[in-house]
C-alpha positions in Angstrom: 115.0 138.4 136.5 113.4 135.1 136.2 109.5 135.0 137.2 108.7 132.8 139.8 108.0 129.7 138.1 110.8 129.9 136.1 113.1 130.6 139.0 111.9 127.7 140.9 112.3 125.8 138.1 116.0 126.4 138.5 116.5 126.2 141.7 115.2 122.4 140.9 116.8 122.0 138.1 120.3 123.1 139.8 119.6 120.3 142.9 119.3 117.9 139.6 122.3 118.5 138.1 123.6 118.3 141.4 122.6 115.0 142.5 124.0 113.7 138.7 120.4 113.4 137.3 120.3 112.6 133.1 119.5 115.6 131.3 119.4 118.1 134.1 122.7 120.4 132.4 121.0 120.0 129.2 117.6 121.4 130.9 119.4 124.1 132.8 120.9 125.4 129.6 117.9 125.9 128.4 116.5 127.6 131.6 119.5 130.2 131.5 120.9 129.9 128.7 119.2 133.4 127.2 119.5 135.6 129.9 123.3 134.7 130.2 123.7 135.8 126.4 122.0 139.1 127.6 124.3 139.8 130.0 127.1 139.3 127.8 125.8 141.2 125.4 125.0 143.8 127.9 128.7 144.1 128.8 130.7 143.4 125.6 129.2 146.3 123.2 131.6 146.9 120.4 133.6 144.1 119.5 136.8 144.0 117.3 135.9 141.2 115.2 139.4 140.2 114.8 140.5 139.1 118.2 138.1 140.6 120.9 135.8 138.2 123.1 131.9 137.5 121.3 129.2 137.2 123.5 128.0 134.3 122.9 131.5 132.6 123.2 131.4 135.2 127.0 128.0 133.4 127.8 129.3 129.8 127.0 132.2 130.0 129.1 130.3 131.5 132.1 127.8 129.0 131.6 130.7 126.1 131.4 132.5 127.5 134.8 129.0 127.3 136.3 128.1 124.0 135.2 131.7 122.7 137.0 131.1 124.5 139.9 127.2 124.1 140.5 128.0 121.0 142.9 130.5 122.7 145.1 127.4 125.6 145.9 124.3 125.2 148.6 122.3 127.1 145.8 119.4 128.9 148.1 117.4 130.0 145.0 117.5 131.3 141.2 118.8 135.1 142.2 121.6 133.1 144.1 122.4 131.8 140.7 122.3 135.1 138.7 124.7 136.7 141.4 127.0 133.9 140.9 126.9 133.9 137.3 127.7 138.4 137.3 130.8 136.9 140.0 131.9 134.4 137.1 131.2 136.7 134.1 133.4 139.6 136.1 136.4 136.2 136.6 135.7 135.4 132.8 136.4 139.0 131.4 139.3 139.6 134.1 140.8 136.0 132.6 140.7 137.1 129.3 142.3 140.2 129.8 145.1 139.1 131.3 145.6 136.8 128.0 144.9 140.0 125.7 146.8 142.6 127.5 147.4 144.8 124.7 144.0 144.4 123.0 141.0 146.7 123.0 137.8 145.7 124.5 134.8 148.3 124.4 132.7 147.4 127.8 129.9 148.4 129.3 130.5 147.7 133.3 127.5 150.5 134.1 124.5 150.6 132.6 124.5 153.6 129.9 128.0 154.2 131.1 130.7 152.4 128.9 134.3 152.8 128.9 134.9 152.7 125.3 138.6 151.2 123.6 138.7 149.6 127.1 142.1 148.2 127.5 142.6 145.1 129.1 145.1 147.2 131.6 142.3 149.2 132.4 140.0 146.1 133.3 142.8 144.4 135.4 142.7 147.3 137.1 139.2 147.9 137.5 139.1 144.4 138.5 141.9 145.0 141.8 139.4 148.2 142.7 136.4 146.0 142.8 138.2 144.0 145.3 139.2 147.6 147.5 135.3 148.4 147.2 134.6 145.1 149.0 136.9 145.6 151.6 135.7 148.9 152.6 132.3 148.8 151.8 131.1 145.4 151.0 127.3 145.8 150.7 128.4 149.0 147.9 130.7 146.4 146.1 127.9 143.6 146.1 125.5 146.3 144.4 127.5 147.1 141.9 128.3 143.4 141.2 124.8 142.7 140.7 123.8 145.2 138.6 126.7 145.8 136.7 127.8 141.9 136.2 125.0 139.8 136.5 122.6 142.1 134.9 119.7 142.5 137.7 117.6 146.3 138.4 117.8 148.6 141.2 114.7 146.9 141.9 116.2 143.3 141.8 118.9 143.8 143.9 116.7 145.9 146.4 115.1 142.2 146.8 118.2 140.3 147.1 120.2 141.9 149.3 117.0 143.0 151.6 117.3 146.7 151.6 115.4 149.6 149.8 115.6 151.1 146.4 116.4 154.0 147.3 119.8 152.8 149.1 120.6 151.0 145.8 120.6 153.7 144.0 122.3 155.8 146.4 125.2 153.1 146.9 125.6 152.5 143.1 126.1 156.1 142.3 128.8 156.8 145.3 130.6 153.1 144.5 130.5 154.2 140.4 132.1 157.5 141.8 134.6 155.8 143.9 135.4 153.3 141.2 136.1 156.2 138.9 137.9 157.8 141.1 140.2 154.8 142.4 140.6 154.4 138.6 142.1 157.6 138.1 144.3 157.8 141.2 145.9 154.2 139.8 146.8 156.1 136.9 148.6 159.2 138.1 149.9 159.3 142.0 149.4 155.6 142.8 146.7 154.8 145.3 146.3 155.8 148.8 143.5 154.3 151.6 140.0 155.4 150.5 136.8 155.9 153.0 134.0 154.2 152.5 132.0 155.7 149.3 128.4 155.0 151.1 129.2 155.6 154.5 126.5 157.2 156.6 
């Protein structure tokens, strides 16, 4: 997470690149361009050097879809931005996967959790029980998001979404539970309807 100079200075820099200003993409780069290749890094571990996706070529497409899109958003502030770029880096993987079906992809979408030869099967469908998750329990889904896509602590997503640590932690370990579970269910008897993992 940004301090809070540096995050205003994004939030300004993203109303400049809005309204067209010369040099503002070249100044945001330099704002984000860092923690982006962090979180890339974060989630691609082990690469196959042959054909699997770099980091550095993850963080410049993520930063390229942002860069096209940052007009079309009412950006509220720099932790706005980081969500959106875990939402883009989550599109960019699921992308690529469907282009590499049959090619091995070692990622880490939990923290000190990796699912190693991850095949791109296996994120495609990872990717249709993220969407399940946000149906039946959205604020779960959004926490896992942010921490496992766009790279922020227990702490920073505590912050942004307004509630306490404590329930971020207790939603990330039922949702990683509920993932896993989802997961497994895809792979044997198909799926059936699934409570909510944090209810109560």
């Amino acid at each position: 997470m940004q301090s809070a100079t540096s995050g205003d200075s994004i939030t300004r820099c993203l109303r400049q690149v809005q309204l067209g200003q010369t040099g503002a993409e070249d100044r945001l780069l330099e704002l984000v361009y860092a923690h982006l290749r962090r979180m890339a890094g974060q989630r691609m571990r082990r690469e196959r050097t042959d054909h699997t996706l770099q980091p550095t070529a993850l963080a410049n497409e993520v930063y390229l879809r942002l860069v096209r899109s940052v007009k079309d958003v009412e950006w509220k502030d720099s932790d706005h931005f980081y969500a959106t770029c875990g939402r883009v880096m989550r599109n960019v993987l699921v992308d690529y996967a469907r282009r590499r079906k049959y090619e091995k992809v070692d990622i880490e979408f939990f923290p000190g959790v990796a699912i190693t030869e991850q095949r791109s099967e296996e994120l495609l469908a990872l990717d249709q029980c993220l969407d399940r998750l946000a149906e039946v329990d959205p604020r779960g889904a959004r926490v896992v998001e942010l921490m496992s896509f766009a790279g922020l602590t227990q702490n920073e997503v505590a912050e942004a979404l307004e509630i306490s640590e404590r329930t971020v932690k207790r939603d990330y370990t039922a949702c990683r539970a509920w993932l896993r579970a989802e997961m497994a269910g895809m792979q044997s008897a198909g799926r059936a309807g699934s409570a909510s993992p944090s209810a109560g």
